[in-house]
KEFIDREN-862257 format. One record per residue (C-alpha): x, y, z. Coordinates in steps of 0.5 Angstrom, whole numbers, always signed. Each point is the difference from the previous one (the first is absolute). Layout:
! residues N
+-------+-------+-------+
!     x !     y !     z !
+-------+-------+-------+
!     X !     Y !     Z !
...
+-------+-------+-------+
! end
This chain:
! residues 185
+-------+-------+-------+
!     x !     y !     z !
+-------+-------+-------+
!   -46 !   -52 !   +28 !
!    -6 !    +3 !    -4 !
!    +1 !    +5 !    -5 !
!    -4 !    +4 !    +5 !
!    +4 !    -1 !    +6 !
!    +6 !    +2 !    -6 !
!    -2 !    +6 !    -1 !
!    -2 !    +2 !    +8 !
!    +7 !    -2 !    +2 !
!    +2 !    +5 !    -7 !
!    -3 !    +5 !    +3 !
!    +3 !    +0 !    +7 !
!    +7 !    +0 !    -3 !
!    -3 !    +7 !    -3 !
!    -2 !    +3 !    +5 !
!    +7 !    -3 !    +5 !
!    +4 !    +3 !    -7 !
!    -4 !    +6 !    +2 !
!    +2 !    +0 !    +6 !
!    +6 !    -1 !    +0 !
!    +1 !    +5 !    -6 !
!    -2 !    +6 !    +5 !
!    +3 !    -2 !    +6 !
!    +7 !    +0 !    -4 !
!    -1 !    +7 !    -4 !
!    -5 !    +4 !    +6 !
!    +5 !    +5 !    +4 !
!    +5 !    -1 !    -6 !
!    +4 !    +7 !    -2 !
!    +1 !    +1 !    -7 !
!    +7 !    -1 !    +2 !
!    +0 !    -7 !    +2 !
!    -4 !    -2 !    -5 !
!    +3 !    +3 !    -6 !
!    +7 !    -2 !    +3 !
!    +5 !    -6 !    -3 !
!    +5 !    -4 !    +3 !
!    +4 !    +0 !    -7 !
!    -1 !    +1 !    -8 !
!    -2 !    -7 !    -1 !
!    -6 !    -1 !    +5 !
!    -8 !    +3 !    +1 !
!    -1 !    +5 !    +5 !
!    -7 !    -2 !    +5 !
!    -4 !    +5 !    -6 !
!    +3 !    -4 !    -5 !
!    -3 !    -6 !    +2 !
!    -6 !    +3 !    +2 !
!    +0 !    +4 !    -8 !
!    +1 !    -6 !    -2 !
!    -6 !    -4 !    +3 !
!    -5 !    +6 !    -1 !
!    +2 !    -1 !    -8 !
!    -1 !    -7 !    +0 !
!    -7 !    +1 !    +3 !
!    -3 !    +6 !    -3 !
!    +1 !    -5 !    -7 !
!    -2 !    -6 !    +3 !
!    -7 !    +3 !    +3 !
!    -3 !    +2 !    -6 !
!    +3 !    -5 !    -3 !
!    -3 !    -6 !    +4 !
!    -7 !    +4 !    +1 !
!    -1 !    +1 !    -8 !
!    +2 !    -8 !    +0 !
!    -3 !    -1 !    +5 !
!    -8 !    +4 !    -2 !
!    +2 !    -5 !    -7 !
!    +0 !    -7 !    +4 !
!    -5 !    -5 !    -1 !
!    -4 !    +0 !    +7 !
!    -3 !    -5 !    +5 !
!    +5 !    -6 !    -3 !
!    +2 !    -5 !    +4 !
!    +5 !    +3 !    +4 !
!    +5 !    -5 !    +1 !
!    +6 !    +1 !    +5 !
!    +6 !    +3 !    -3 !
!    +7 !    -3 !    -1 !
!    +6 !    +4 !    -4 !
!    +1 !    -4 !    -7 !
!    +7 !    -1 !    -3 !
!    +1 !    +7 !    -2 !
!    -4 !    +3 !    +6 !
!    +5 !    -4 !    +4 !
!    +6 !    +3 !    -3 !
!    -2 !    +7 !    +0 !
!    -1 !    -1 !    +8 !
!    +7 !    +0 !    +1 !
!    +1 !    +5 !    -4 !
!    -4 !    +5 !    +4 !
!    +3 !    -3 !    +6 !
!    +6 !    +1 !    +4 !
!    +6 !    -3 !    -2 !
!    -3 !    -1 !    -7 !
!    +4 !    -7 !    -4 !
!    +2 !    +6 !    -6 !
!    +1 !    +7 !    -1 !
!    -6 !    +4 !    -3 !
!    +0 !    +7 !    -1 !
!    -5 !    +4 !    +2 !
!    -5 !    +1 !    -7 !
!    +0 !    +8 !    -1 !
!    -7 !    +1 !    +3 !
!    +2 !    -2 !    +6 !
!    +7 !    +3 !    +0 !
!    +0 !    +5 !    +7 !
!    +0 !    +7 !    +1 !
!    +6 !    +3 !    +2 !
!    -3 !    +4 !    +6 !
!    -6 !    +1 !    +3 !
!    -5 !    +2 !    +7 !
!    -1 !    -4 !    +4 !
!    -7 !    +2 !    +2 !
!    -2 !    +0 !    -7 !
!    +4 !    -7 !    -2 !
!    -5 !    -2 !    +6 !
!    -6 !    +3 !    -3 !
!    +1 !    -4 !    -6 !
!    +2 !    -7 !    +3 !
!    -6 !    +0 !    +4 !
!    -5 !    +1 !    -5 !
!    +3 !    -3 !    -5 !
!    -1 !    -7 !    +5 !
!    -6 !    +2 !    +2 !
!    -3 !    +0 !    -8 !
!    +4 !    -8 !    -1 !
!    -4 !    -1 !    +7 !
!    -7 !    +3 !    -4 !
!    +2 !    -5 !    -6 !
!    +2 !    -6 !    +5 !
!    -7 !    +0 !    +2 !
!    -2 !    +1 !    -8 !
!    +3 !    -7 !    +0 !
!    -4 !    -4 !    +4 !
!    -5 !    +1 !    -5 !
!    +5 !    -5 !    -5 !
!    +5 !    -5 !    -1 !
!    +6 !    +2 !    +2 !
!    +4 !    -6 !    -2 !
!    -3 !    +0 !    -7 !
!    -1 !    +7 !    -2 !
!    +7 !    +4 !    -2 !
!    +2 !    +7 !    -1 !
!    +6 !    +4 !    -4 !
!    +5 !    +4 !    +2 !
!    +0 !    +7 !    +0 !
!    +7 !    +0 !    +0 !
!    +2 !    -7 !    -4 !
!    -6 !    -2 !    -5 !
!    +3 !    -6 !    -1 !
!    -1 !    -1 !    +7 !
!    -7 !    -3 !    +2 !
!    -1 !    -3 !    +6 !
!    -7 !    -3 !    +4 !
!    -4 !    +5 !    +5 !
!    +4 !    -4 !    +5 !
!    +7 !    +1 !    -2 !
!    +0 !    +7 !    -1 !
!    -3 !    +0 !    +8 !
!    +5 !    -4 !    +2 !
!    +6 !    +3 !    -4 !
!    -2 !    +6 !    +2 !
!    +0 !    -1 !    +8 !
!    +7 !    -3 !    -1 !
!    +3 !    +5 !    -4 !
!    -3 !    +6 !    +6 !
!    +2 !    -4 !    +6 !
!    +6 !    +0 !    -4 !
!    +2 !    +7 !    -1 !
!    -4 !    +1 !    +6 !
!    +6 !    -4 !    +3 !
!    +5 !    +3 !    -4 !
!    -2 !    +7 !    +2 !
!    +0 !    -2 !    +7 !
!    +7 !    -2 !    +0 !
!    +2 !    +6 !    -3 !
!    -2 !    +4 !    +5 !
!    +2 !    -3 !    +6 !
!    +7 !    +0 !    -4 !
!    -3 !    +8 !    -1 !
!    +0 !    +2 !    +7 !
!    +6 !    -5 !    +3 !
!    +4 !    +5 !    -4 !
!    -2 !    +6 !    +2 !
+-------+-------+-------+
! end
């Protein structure tokens, strides 16, 4: 796979992402959203609270890094590197160690669903806007820092792959939450 073929198959995991988020929040009532099965565990609107703070740091992030890569390089095809491998798992289900959420990222306790909504599609779309950016660059090479962690830099395609993981992730999280929301109702 080129890293052109990368980037396209990045792209349509955004847009099911989109997808995906707007068919779980669509119709929610506020009630729904908002609702907690116990003290310890995220409600549908912090799930998506969450994913809305990690992308409206990392856009910008990812479009300031990206206007400041070298253009027209060779683009080779991205594979995670010892470090990118490790955060992969991390942001993944089931992560090998408990990390906690860095401040940034830490969820609002309630929201809107329609707003909440507003701002995971936009927040996406401008990722995709920087993913076509990225074609113009070595995304095996090129790296960008953490808005949240600076000791945290990862390649152009390590930030797109962890990123789609960690969505689908919370998606799947938020999801679960509720169906678990609506049986006990």
């Amino acid at each position: 796979m080129a890293s052109s073929e990368q980037i396209d198959h990045w792209k349509q995991d955004i847009e099911a992402i989109i997808s995906r988020g707007t068919r779980l929040i669509n119709g929610l009532d506020s009630r729904s959203f908002n609702f907690k099965l116990s003290p310890d565990r995220w409600s549908v609107a912090q799930c998506i609270s969450h994913l809305n703070k990690v992308n409206l740091l990392l856009a910008p992030a990812f479009r300031e890094g990206l206007e400041k890569a070298p253009k027209n390089e060779t683009k080779r095809l991205w594979k995670p590197g010892k470090f990118e491998s490790i955060f992969l798992k991390v942001v993944s289900p089931n992560p090998p160690f408990p990390v906690p959420v860095p401040p940034p990222y830490i969820p609002e306790l309630t929201a809107e669903p329609e707003e909440s909504l507003e701002i995971f599609i936009q927040t996406h779309k401008d990722l995709l806007a920087c993913l076509e950016t990225a074609r113009n660059i070595d995304v095996s090479k090129y790296k960008i820092t953490s808005p949240a962690a600076k000791f945290i830099k990862l390649t152009v395609g390590g930030w797109y792959e962890g990123n789609c993981i960690h969505d689908n992730y919370h998606l799947g999280q938020a999801e679960k939450v509720l169906e678990e929301v609506r049986a006990s109702q």
